[in-house]
N, C-alpha and C positions, 0 to 999 in steps of 0.2 A: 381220357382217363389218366394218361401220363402228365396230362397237364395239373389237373387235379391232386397227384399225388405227389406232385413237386410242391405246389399252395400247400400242402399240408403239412410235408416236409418241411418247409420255411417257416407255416408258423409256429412248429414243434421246436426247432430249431431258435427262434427267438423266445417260446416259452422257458426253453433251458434257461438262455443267456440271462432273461429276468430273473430266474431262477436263484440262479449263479449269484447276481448282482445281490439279490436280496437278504441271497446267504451271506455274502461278502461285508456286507453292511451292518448286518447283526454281529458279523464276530469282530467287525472293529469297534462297533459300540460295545460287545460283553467284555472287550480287551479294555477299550479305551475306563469302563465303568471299573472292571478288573484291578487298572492300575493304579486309579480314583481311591479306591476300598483300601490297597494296601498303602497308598501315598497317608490316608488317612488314619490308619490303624496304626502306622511310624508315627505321625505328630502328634494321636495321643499320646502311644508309648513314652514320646520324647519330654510331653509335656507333662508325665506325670513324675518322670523321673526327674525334671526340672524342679517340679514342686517340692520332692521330697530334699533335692540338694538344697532347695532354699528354706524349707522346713529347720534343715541342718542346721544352716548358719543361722537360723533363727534361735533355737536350742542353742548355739554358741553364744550367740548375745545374754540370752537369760544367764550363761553361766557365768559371762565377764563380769554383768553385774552384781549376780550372787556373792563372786568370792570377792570383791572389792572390801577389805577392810580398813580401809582409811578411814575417818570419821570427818571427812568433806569430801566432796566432789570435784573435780578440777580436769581438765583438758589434757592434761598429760598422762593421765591413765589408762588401763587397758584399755576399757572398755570405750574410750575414747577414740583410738586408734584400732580401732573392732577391726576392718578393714585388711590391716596390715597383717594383724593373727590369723583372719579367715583364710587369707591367701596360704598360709602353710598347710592347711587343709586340702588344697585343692586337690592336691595327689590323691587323695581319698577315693575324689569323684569318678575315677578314669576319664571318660570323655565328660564334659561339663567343669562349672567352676562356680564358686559364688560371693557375690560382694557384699558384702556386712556392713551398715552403717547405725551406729547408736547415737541417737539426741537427745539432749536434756532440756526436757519441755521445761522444766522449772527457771530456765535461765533467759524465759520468753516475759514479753510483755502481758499479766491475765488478764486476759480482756473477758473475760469471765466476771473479773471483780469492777467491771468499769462501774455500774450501777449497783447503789444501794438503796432500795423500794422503788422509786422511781427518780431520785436525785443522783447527779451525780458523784462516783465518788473521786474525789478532785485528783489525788495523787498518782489513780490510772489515768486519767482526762490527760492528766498536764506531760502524763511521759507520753502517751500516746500522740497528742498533739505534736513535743518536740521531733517524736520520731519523723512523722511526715512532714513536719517542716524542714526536713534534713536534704540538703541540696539532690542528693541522690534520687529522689521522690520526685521533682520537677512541682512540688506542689507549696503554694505562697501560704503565708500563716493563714490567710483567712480560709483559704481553702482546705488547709488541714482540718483547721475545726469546723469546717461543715462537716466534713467526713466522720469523723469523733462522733460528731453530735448526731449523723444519723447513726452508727451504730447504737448508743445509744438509744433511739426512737426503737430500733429495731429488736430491742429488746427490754425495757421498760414496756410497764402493761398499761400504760396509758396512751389517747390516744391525741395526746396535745404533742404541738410539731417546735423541737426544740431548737431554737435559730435556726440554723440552713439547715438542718435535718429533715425528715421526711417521716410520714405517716401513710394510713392508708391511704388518703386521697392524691399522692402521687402515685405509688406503686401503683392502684387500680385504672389511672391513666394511659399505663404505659399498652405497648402494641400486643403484648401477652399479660395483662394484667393479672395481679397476683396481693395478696393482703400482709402488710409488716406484721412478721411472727408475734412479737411481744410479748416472748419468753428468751431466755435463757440459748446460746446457739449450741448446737447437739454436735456440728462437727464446722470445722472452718473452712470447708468449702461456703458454706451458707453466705460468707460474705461477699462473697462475687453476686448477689441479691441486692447487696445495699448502695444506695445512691453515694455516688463520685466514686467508688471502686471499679476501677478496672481491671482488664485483665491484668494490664503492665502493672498496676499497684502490687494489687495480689500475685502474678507470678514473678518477678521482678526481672533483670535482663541481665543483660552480659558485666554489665558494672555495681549493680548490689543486688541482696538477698529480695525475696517477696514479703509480703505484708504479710502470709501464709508460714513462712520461715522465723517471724519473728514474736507473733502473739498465740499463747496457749488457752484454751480452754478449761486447762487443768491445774492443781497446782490450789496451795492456801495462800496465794496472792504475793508472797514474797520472791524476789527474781535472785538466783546463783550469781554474785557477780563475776564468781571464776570461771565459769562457761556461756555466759554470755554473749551471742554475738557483739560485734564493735559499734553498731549500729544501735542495739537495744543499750550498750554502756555509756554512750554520749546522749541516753535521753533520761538517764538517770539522775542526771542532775541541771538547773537551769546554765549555770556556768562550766559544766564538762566542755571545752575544746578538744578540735581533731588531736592537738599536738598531746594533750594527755589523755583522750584514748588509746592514743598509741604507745603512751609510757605504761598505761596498765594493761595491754595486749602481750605487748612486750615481758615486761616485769614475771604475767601468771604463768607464762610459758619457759619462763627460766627460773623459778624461784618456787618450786612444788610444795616443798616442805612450810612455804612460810604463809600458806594461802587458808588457814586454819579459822582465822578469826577474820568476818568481813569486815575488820577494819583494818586488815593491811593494805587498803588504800591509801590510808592518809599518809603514812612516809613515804607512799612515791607521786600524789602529787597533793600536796598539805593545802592546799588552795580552794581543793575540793573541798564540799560537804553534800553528802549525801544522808539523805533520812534513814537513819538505823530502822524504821519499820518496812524499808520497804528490800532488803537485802538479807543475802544469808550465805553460807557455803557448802551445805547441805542439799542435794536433791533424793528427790522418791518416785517423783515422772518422767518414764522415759518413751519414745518412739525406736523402736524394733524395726529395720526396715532391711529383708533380706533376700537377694536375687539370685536366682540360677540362671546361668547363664551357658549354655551352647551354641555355636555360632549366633545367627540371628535371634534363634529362640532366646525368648526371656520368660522365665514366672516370676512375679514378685509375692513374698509374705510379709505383712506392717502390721505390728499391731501395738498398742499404748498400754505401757505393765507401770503398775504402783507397788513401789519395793518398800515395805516395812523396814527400813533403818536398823533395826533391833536385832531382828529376828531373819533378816536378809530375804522374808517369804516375798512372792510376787503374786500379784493378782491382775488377771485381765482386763482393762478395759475398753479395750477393742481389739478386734481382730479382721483380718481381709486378706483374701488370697487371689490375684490376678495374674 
């Protein structure tokens, strides 16, 4: 009997320790889940209040443009230097901070206006071309204008393959095949789609801007030549050289007042000629691009506003919040 009631003892005695153990195990999982729940309930909190600081500097951008009463646009102005104002804000935010960037889509290459019905129209063709023949691109003329010329395909509604361009019957080849839109492009990601873009075209590296950086969607086809990248100024014309892009890079950024009429080119460098239709000093497209920032965390708000000139109103035409 005393043996028996020792065997029973023991296995009572191990039933505890199971016990024990199973308790033990549950309460580090309700902890460990616990601290899950609130680690998680922080980074929304953090993340919403990111959003809102980048909302802010978003709100800041609409207002640099609003009160802009110049009657041109130029690189020296506020709203140009968004950045620099945002930062006096940052006090505001207590913990968190946020960086402001404004861009003047108008001052890009439209690749919007490449095609007219389905011809091309030559004036975009021919800057587009010089762009990517531009040493920085690593791409030879012929290769430029295949690239041109698929764009092009990729957006004309026909379905003939225009020199080294591409239609469907290559895109349907490819190992995810997919059909040339053959409208109009809805945003410029879409060109990382089209044949001879790559990533490096499209995002560009440590030595020049991306092909994303430089052609807009937007815009009535005329380019700012006061905010222009240096890249899109040296495709503005066949004979622009590096040495007078840099006389007029130079020249807009020290000379604010005299950047009124887009012919204050010709007195600094008179050699030039540039097609009076294809220029102006005047923008209405901008990109909105504004970050919260707390340590790691970031939210970003971008969105594309058309400013009535007139009437200084703005209207949406995109918006995204990540």
């Amino acid at each position: 009997m005393k043996a028996l009631r020792h065997r029973e003892q023991g296995v009572a005695l191990i039933v505890v320790i199971l016990m024990i153990s199973i308790i033990v195990v549950i309460a580090l999982q309700m902890n460990r889940a616990s601290r899950s729940e609130v680690y998680d309930a922080a980074n929304l909190r953090d993340r919403v209040r990111l959003y809102y600081v980048a909302k802010s500097g978003f709100s800041l951008g609409q207002a640099l443009l609003r009160e802009d009463q110049n009657n041109f646009d130029a690189l020296n102005e506020d709203w140009s230097i968004a950045d620099r104002v945002a930062v006096k804000a940052d006090s505001l935010f207590g913990t968190g901070a946020v960086r402001l960037v404004i861009e003047d889509e108008s001052g890009k290459i439209p690749i919007h206006k490449l095609v007219i019905g389905n011809n091309f129209n030559m004036d975009v063709r021919n800057m587009l071309v010089r762009l990517l023949s531009q040493p920085e691109f690593g791409l030879d003329q012929i290769r430029a204008q295949e690239v041109v010329e698929a764009i092009k395909d990729w957006i004309d509604t026909d379905d003939n393959v225009t020199g080294g361009g591409a239609e469907n019957s290559h895109y349907s080849s490819l190992a995810k095949p997919y059909g040339a839109k053959n409208v109009p492009l809805d945003c410029i990601d879409e060109l990382l789609m089209i044949k001879g873009i790559s990533k490096e075209v499209y995002d560009g590296n440590d030595r020049r801007a991306g092909l994303k950086d430089l052609v807009t969607i937007y815009g009535n086809g005329k380019i700012n030549i006061n905010t222009a990248p240096k890249l899109v100024l040296r495709s503005l014309s066949p004979n622009m050289t590096l040495e007078a892009t840099e006389r007029l890079d130079n020249y807009r950024k020290t000379n604010g007042e005299d950047l009124v009429s887009p012919t204050w080119y010709q007195k600094v460098v008179p050699g030039i000629v540039i097609d009076a239709r294809l220029i102006t000093t005047r923008s209405d497209y901008f990109r909105v691009s504004s970050v919260g920032v707390s340590g790691d965390m970031r939210v970003t708000v971008m969105g594309i506003l058309v400013r009535d000139n007139n009437t200084k109103k703005m209207k949406f035409l995109s918006w995204k919040a990540e």
